[in-house]
C-alpha positions as CSV (number, residue, x, y, z in Angstrom):
1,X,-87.7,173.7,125.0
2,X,-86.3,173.2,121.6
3,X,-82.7,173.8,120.7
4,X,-82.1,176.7,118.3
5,X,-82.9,176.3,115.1
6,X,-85.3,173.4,115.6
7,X,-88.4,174.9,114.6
8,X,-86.5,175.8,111.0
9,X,-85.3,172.0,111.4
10,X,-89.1,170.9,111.5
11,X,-90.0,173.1,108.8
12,X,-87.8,171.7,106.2
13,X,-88.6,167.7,107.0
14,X,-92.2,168.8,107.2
15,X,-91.6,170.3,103.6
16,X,-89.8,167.3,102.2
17,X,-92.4,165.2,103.6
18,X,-95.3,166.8,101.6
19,X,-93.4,167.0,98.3
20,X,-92.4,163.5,98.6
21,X,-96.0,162.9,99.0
22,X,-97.1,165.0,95.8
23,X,-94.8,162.8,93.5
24,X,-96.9,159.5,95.0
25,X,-93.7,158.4,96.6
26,X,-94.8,156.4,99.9
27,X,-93.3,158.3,102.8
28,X,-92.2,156.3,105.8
29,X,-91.7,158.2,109.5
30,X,-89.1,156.2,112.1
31,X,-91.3,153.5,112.8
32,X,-90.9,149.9,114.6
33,X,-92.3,146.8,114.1
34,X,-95.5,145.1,115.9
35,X,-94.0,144.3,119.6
36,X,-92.6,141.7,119.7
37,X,-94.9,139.6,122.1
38,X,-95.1,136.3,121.1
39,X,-91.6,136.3,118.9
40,X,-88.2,135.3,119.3
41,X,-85.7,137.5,117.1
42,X,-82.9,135.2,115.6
43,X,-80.8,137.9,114.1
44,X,-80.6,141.2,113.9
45,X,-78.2,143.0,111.6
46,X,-77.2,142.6,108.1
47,X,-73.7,140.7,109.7
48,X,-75.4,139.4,112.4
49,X,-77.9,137.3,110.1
50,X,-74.9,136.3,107.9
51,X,-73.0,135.0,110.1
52,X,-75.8,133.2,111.8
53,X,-76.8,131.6,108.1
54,X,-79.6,134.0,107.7
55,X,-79.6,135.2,104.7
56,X,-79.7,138.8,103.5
57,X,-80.8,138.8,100.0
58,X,-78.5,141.0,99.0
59,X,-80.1,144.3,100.4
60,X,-77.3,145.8,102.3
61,X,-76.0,146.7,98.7
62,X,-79.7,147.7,97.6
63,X,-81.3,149.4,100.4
64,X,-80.6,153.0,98.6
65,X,-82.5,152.4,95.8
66,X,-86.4,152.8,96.3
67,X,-88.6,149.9,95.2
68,X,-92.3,150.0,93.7
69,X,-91.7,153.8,94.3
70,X,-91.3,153.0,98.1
71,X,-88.8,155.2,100.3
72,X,-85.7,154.2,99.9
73,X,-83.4,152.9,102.7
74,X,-83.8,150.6,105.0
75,X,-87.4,150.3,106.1
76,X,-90.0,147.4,106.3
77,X,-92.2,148.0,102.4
78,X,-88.9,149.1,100.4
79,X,-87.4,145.6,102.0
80,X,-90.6,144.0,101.1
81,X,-91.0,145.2,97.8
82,X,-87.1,144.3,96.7
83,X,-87.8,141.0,98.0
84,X,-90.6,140.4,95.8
85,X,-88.8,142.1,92.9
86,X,-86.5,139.1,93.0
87,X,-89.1,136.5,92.7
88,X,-89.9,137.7,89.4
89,X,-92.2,140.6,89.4
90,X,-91.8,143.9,88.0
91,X,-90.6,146.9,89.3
92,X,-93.8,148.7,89.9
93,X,-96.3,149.1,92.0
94,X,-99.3,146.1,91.4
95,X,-102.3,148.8,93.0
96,X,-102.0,153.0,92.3
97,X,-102.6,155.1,95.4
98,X,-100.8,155.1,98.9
99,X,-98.0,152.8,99.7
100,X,-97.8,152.7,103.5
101,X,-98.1,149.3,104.9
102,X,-101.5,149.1,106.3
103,X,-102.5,150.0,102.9
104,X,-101.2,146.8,101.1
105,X,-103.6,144.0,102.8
106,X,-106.5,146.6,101.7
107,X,-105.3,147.4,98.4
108,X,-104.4,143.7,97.6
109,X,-107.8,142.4,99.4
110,X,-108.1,140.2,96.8
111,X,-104.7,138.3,97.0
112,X,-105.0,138.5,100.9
113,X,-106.2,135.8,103.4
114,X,-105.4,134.5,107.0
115,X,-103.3,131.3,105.8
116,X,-99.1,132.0,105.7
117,X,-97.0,130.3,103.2
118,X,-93.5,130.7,102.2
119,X,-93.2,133.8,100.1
120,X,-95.9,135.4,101.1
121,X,-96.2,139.1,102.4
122,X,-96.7,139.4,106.6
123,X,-99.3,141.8,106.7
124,X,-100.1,144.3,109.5
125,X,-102.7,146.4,109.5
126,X,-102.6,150.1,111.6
127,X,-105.9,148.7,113.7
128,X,-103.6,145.9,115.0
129,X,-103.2,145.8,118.6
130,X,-99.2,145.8,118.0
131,X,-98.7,147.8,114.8
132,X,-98.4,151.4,114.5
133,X,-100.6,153.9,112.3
134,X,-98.3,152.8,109.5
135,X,-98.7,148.6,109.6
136,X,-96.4,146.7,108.7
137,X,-94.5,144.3,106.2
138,X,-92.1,141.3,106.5
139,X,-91.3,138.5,104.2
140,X,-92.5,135.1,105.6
141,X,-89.8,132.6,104.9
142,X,-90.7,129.9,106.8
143,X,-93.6,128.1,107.8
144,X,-94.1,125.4,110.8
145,X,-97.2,123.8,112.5
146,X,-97.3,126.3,115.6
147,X,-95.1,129.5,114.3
148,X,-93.9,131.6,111.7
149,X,-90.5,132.7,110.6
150,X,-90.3,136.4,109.0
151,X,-87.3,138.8,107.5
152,X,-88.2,142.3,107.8
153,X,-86.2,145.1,107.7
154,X,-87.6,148.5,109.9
155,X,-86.6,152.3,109.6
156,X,-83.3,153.5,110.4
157,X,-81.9,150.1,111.0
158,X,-80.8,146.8,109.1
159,X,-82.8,143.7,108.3
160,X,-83.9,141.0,111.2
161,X,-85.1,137.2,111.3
162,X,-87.7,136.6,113.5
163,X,-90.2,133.5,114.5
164,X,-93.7,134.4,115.3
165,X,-96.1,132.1,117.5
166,X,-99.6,131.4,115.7
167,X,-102.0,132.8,118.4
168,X,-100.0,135.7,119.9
169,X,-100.7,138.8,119.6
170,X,-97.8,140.1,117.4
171,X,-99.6,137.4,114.3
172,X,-100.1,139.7,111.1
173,X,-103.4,140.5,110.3
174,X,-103.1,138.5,107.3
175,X,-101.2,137.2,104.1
176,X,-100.6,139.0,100.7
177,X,-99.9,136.3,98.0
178,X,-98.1,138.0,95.2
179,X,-95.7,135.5,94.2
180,X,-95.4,132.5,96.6
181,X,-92.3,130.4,96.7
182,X,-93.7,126.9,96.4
183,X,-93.1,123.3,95.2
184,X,-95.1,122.7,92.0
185,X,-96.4,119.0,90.0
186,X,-95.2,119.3,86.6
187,X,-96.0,115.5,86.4
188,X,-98.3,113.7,88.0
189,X,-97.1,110.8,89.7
190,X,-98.9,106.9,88.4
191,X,-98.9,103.9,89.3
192,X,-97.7,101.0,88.8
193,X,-98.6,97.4,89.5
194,X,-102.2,95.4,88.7
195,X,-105.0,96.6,90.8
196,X,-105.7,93.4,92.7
197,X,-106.2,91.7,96.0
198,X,-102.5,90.4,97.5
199,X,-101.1,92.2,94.7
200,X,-98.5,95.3,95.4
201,X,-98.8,98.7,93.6
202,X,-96.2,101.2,93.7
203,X,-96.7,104.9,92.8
204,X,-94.1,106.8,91.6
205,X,-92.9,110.2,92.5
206,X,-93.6,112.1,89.0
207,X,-91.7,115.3,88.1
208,X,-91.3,118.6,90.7
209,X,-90.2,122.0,90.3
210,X,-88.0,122.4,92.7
211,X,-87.0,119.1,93.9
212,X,-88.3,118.1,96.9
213,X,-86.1,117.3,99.8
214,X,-88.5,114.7,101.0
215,X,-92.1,113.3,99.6
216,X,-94.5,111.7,101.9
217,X,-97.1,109.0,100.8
218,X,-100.7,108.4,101.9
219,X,-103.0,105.6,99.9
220,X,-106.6,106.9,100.0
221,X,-110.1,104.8,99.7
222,X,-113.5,106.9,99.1
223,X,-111.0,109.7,99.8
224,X,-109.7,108.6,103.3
225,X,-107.0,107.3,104.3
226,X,-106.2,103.9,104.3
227,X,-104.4,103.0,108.3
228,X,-101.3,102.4,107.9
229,X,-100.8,102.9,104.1
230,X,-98.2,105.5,103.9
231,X,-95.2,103.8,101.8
232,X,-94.6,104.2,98.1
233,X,-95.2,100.2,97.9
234,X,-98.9,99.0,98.8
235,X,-100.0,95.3,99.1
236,X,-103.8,95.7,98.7
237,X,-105.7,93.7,101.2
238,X,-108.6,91.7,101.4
239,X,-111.1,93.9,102.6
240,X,-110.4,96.7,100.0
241,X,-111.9,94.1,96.8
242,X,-114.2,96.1,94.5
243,X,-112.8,99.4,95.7
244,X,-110.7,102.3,94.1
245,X,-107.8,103.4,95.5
246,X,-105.0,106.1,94.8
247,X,-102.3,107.4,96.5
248,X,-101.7,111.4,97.4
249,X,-98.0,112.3,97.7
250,X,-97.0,115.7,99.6
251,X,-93.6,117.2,99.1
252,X,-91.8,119.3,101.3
253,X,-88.7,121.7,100.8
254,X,-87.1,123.8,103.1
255,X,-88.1,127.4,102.7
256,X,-91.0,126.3,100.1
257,X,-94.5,125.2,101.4
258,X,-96.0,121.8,100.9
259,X,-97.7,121.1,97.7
260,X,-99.6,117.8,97.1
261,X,-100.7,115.8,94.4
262,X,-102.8,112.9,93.9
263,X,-102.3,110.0,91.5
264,X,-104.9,108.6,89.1
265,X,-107.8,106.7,90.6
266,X,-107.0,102.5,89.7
267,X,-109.8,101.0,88.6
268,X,-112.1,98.9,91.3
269,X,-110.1,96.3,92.4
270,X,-110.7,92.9,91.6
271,X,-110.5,89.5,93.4
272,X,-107.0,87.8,94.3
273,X,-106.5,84.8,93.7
274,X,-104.9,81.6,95.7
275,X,-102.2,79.0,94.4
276,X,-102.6,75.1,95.7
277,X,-99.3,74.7,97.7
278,X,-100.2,71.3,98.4
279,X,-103.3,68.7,97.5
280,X,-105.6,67.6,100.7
281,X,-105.5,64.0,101.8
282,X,-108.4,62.3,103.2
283,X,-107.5,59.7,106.7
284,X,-109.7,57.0,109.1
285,X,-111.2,53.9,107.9
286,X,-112.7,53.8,104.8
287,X,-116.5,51.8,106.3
288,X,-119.7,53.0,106.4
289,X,-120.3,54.3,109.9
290,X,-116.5,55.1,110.6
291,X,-115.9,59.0,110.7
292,X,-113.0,60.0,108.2
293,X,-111.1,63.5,107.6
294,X,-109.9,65.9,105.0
295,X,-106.7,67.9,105.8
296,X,-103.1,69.1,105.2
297,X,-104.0,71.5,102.2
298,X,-101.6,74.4,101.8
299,X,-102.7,77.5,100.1
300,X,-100.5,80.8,99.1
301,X,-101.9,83.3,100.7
302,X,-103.4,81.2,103.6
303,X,-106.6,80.2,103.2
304,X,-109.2,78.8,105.8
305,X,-111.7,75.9,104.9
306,X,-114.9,77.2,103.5
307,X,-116.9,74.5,102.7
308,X,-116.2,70.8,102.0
309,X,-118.1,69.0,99.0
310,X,-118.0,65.1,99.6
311,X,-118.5,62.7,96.9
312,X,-118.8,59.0,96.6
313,X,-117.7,57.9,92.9
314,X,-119.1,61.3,91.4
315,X,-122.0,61.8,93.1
316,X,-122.6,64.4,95.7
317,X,-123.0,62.9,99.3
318,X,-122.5,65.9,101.8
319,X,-121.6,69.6,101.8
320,X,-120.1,70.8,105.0
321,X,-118.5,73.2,107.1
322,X,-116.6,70.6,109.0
323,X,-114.1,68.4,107.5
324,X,-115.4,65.3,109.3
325,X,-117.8,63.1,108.1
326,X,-119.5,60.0,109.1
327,X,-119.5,57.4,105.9
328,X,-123.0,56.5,104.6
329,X,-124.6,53.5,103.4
330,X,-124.9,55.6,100.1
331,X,-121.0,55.2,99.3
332,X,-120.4,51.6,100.2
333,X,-118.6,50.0,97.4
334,X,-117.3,53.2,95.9
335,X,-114.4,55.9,96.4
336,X,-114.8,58.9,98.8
337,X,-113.3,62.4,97.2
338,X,-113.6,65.6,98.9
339,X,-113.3,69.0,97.6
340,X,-111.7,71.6,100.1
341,X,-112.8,75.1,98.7
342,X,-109.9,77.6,100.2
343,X,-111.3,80.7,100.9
344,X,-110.0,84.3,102.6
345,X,-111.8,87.8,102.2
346,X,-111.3,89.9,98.5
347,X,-110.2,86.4,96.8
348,X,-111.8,84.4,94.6
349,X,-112.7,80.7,96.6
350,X,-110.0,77.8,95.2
351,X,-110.7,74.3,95.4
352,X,-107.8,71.5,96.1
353,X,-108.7,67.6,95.9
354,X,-108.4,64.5,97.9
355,X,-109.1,61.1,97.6
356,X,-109.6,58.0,99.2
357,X,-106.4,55.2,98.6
358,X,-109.5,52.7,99.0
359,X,-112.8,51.9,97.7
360,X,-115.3,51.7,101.2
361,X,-116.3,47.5,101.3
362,X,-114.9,47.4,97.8
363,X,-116.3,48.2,94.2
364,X,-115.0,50.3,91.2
365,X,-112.9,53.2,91.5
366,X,-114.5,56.0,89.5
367,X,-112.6,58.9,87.7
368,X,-111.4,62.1,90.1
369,X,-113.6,64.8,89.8
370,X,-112.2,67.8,88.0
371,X,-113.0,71.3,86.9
372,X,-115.2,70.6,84.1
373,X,-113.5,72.3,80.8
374,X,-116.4,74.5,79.2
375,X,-118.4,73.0,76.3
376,X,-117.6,74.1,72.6
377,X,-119.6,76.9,71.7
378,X,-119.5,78.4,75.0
379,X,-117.1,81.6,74.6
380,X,-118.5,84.1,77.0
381,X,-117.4,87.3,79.3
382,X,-117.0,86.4,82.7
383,X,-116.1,89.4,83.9
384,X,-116.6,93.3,82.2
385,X,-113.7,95.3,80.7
386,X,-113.6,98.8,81.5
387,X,-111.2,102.0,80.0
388,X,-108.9,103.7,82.6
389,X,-107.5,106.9,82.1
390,X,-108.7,110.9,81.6
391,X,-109.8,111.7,78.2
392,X,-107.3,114.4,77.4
393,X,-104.7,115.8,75.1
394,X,-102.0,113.8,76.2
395,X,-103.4,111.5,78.6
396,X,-103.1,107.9,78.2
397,X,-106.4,106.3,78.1
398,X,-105.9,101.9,78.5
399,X,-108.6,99.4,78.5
400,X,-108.9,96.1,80.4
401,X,-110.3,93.4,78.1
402,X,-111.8,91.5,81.6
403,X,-111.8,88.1,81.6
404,X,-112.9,84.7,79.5
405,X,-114.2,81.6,79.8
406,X,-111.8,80.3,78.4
407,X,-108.1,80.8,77.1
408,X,-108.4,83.6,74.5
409,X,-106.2,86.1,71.9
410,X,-107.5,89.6,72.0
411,X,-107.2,92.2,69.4
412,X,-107.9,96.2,69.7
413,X,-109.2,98.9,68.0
414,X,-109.9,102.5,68.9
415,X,-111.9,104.9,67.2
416,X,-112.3,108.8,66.8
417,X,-116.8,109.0,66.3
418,X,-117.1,105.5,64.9
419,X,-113.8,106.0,62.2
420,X,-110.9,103.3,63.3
421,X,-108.1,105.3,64.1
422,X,-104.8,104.4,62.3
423,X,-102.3,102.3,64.1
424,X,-104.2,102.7,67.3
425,X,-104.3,99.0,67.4
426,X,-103.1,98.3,71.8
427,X,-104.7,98.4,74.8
428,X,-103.0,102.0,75.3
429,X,-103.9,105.2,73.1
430,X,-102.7,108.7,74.1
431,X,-105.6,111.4,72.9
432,X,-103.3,113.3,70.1
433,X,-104.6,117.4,68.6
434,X,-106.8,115.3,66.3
435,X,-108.6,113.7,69.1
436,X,-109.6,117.6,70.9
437,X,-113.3,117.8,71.0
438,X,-114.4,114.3,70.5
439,X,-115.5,111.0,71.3
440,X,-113.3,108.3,71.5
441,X,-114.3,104.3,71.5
442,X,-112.4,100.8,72.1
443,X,-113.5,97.8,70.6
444,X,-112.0,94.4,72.5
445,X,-112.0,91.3,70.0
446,X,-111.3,88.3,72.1
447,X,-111.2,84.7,70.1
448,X,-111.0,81.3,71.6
449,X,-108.6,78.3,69.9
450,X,-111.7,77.3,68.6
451,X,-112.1,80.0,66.3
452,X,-115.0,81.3,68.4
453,X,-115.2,85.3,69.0
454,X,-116.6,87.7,71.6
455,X,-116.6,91.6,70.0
456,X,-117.2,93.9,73.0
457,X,-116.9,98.2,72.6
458,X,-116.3,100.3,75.4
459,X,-117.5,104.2,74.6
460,X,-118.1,106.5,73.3
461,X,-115.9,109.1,75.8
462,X,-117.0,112.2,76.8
463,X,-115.1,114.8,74.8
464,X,-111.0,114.5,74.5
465,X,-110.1,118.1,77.0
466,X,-107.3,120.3,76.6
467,X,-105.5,123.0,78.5
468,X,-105.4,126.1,76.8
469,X,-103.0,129.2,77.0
470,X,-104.3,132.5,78.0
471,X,-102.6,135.1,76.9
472,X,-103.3,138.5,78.4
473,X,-102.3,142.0,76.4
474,X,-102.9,145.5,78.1
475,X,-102.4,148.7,76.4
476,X,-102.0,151.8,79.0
477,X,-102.9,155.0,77.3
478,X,-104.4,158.4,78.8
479,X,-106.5,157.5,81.8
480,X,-107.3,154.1,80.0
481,X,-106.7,150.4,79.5
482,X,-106.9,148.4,76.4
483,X,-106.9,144.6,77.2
484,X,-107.5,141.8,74.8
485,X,-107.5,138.4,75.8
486,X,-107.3,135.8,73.3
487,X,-107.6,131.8,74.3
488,X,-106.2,129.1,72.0
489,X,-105.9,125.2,72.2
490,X,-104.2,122.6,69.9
491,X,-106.8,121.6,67.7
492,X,-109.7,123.2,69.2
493,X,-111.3,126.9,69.1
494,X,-112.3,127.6,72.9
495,X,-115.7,129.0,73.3
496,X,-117.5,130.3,76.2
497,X,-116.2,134.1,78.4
498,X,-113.5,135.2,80.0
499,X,-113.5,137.5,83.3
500,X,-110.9,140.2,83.1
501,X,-110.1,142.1,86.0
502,X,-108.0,145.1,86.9
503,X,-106.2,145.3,90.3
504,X,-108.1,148.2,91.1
505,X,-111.4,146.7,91.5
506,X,-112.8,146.7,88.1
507,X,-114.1,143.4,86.5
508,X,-116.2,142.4,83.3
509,X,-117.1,139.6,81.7
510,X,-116.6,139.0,77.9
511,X,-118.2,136.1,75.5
512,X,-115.3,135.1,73.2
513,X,-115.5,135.4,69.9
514,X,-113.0,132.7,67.9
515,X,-111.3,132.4,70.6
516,X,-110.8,136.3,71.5
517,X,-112.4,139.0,74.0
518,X,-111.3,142.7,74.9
519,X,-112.4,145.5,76.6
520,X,-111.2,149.2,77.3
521,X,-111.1,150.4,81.0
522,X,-111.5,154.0,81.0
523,X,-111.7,156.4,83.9
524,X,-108.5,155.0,85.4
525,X,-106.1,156.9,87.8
526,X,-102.5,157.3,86.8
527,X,-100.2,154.0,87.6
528,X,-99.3,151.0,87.6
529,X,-101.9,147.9,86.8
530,X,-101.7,144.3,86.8
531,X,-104.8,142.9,84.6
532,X,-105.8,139.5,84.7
533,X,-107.4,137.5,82.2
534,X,-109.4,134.1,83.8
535,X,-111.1,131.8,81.2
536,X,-114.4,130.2,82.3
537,X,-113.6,126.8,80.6
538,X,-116.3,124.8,78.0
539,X,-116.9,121.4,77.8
540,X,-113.2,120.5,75.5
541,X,-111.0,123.5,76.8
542,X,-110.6,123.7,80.5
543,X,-110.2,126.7,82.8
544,X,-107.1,128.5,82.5
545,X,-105.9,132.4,83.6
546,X,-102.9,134.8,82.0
547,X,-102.1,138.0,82.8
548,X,-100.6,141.5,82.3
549,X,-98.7,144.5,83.9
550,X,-99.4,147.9,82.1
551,X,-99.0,151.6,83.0
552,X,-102.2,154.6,82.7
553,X,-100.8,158.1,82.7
């Protein structure tokens, strides 16, 4: 039995309750959070956390205000709400209706998922096995490979730190993703260093926001990882010749998640190439029917014996596998010469030279065979250029001129549709506003010291890209919405539609007209609305999103 005056006592919360309710302020009985099955509480207390270098966020000194028109004090969605409040985003509500915790997974479907990350809403449900018939909230501020870490604060009592287990049966239904705290690429990384066989590349770290406390590398071929490749410095081996490579660097901060970024794809890789350490020498009797050798040749890298051409004067006598040979009739009075080609997988084959001190049973010594030096008139390609580099506003676009057959000086010219383009005269150009929409060309003059030219063009592009800015403008009225969303570009009108989309469900999709789209939502239920704007991209201006926060009465 009741104490006096407890049925009066009842009758007065139950009344606050209901009017709290009729202003559309989300009401919050004593309630815990999930059990805590599965979770290991670190702190408990607005001291307690302190002094265990937990922090707070200030809220002891906040809890009496009310958040996104949550109840104020110290319960689990005011926490939740303040917390996000601080990250950037406004003081009001992002969905209209009921604010209880097992309401915000539903009412933010869209932004909700099963995958945690750091700044991201702990979401429990009112159907989960440890949650009550109001859900839950917390703040996820950590995330590890087997657990989470959470601040929540619950009715009646200050904020706590606790570490979830993935898998037990205290894990949130899910993830709201309002405003993640994460590492962002404001500049790719590149790379540095000539995309060749025995040759090292090095990629650099490009530009974060916030600074990571430590990056971890991973070189990639065909999109997999490359064994063993995880340093900033690569020496490209043998195996990888004619392949493309890049590098994908993740960056990890305490308290942020990982992002990742990849570098530019280098171009296929060509052939390395050997240096002659030291000539070949050829030893045994020089007779016919005496065996002789070839030997001692020293290559940088090491090379292994490929084949061995034998010649007697100039003329061709033997091609063999073995360095050994028996000495023919064929090459009695004249000198023995051997070629030694050096080779080793991903480089191009290198020849040393040896030859004989004396003539076999006497006779003229001829000339050493050489590399022949190409005949005039005889200025060709030997192997293709190619243009590296995306074809955006900003981007730097480079082209390889590929190789000669001889010693050459090369010239360059790039082009906007066929017009030379002024001063644009080196192997680099970066795509300027006057470049947005079109095609860009190379052409590679190489010319010999004999005056002799090759003219090779590489092009046209596809169309220079750019990223355009959405901006997003919503205009509450009575029970309606207007939103325009207008798209622009340096140099370039976008074309194509945008999707624009209201927090409460509603979505349509509007063809731009230069560059703008709009649409009035009517029918709308008083409060507070975030209103998105995502442009589908076109074939110069690539996909891009903005958005808005506006109030309906």
């Amino acid at each position: 039995m009741g104490k006096p005056g407890g049925v009066l006592r009842r009758a007065l919360v139950t009344g606050a309750v209901l009017l709290l309710v009729g202003l559309g302020v989300q009401v919050i009985p004593k309630l815990a959070s999930p059990a805590h099955a599965g979770s290991i509480t670190l702190c408990s207390g607005f001291s307690d956390c302190r002094s265990k270098g937990y922090p707070t966020g200030g809220y002891e000194n906040a809890w009496g205000s009310m958040y996104w028109r949550m109840y104020a004090g110290r319960n689990c969605t005011n926490y939740v709400a303040y917390k996000l409040i601080q990250t950037g985003l406004p003081n009001a509500r992002p969905w209209s209706g009921e604010g209880n915790a097992t309401n915000w997974g539903v009412a933010m479907s869209k932004l909700t998922n099963r995958t945690p990350t750091v700044g991201s809403v702990a979401w429990w449900h009112s159907s989960h096995p440890s949650a009550s018939r109001f859900g839950h909230v917390a703040m996820v501020e950590r995330v590890g490979s087997s657990s989470i870490t959470i601040s929540e604060s619950n009715y009646g009592s200050d904020i706590s730190w606790r570490r979830i287990s993935k898998g037990s049966t205290n894990y949130p239904t899910g993830f709201v993703h309002f405003n993640d705290k994460r590492l962002s690429v404001t500049k790719a990384p590149t790379v540095e260093g000539a995309a060749q066989v025995g040759k090292a590349v090095t990629v650099n770290t490009g530009s974060w926001s916030p600074n990571p406390n430590k990056i971890r590398y991973q070189w990639i071929v065909d999109k997999k990882p490359i064994p063993g490749a995880t340093n900033k410095t690569f020496r490209i081996p043998g195996h990888l010749a004619g392949k493309q490579i890049a590098a994908v660097l993740t960056g990890t901060r305490r308290d942020y998640s990982d992002a990742k970024t990849m570098s530019e794809i280098l171009p296929p890789i060509k052939q390395g190439t050997f240096r002659v350490l030291k000539q070949p020498k050829i030893a045994g009797a020089q007779k016919v029917g005496s065996t002789i050798s070839v030997g001692g040749a020293a290559y940088e890298p090491s090379a292994k014996i490929g084949e061995v051409r034998w010649y007697a004067d100039k003329k061709l006598i033997a091609r063999t596998k073995s360095r050994f040979l028996k000495v023919p009739a064929a090459a009695s009075g004249k000198r023995v010469g051997a070629v030694v080609v050096g080779v080793q997988e991903g480089y191009k084959p290198k020849y040393s030279y040896a030859f004989a001190t004396s003539l076999v049973v006497g006779g003229k010594a001829p000339q050493q065979p050489t590399e022949p030096e190409p005949p005039s008139g005889s200025l060709t390609q030997t192997a293709a250029g190619y243009v590296k580099g995306g074809t955006r506003l900003g981007g730097l676009m480079q082209v390889d001129p590929g190789s000669f057959s001889e010693a050459v000086d090369i010239s360059y010219q790039w082009t906007r549709e066929g017009t030379p383009i002024s001063g644009a005269t080196t192997e680099k150009y970066r795509p300027s506003d006057a470049d947005v929409g079109r095609r860009l060309s190379v052409t590679v003059v190489a010319r010999s010291r004999s005056g002799e030219t090759v003219s090779k063009t590489y092009g046209p592009s596809g169309r220079v890209r750019v990223k355009p800015t959405v901006e997003v403008t919503a205009t509450g009225g009575s029970r309606e919405a207007d939103v325009v969303v207008k798209v622009t570009a340096p140099g370039y009108v976008p074309s194509g539609s945008v999707k624009i989309t209201t927090n409460g469900g509603r979505t349509v999709t509007k063809p731009l007209g230069n560059g703008t789209a709009g649409v009035t939502f009517v029918k709308l239920p008083a409060g507070e609305y975030a209103v998105t704007g995502a442009y589908s991209g076109d074939e110069v201006a690539y996909w891009a999103s903005g958005g808005d926060f506006t109030t309906v009465r």
